[in-house]
C-alpha positions, 0 to 999 in steps of 0.5 A: 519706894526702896531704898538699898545700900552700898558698902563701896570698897572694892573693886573688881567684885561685888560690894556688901549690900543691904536694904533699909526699912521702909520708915528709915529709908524715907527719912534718909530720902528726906536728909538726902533731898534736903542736902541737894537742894541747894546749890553746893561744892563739897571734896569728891570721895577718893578714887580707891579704897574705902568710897563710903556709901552708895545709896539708891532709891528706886520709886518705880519711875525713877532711880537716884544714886547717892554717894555719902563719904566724910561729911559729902553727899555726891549725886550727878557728879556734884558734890554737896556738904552734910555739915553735922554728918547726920546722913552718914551717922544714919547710914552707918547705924543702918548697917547689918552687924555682920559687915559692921563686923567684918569692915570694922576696920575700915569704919 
């Protein structure tokens, strides 16, 4: 399984992009599996400007996009809640030091 990671805050040219350990990447696969799996409605990111994280996880089959912004976990067009932030606290520890750095305004 993989796991990579998505700074999405532009438009128009390639976001920041990293990949996650195999350990950190299945818990987050857990978090995420667990916020979805009920059914939910939660506020849609912003159209522009800062749109928090994508997440995709690829396991050689099968590939699922996430999005996580603001307490929101977003798949398929359905938006469901992360009440206590632990998906998005972990995907912004996970973030490397030089786009925490250059995007620290924005987080």
């Amino acid at each position: 399984m993989k796991v990579q990671l998505e700074l999405d805050v532009f438009s128009g040219r390639p976001n920041p992009s990293w990949d996650l350990d195999e350990a950190t990447g299945r818990r987050l696969v857990e978090l995420l599996d667990k916020a979805t799996s009920a059914p939910s409605s939660a506020e849609q990111p912003p159209p522009l400007g800062f749109r928090g994280f994508v997440v995709v996880v690829s396991d050689g089959s099968e590939v699922r996009r996430f999005r996580v912004f603001g307490g929101t976990v977003v798949v398929d067009g359905r938006a469901f809640p992360d009440p206590d932030r632990s998906i998005e606290k972990l995907v912004r520890a996970s973030l490397p030091q030089t786009i925490r750095e250059e995007f620290s305004d924005l987080l």
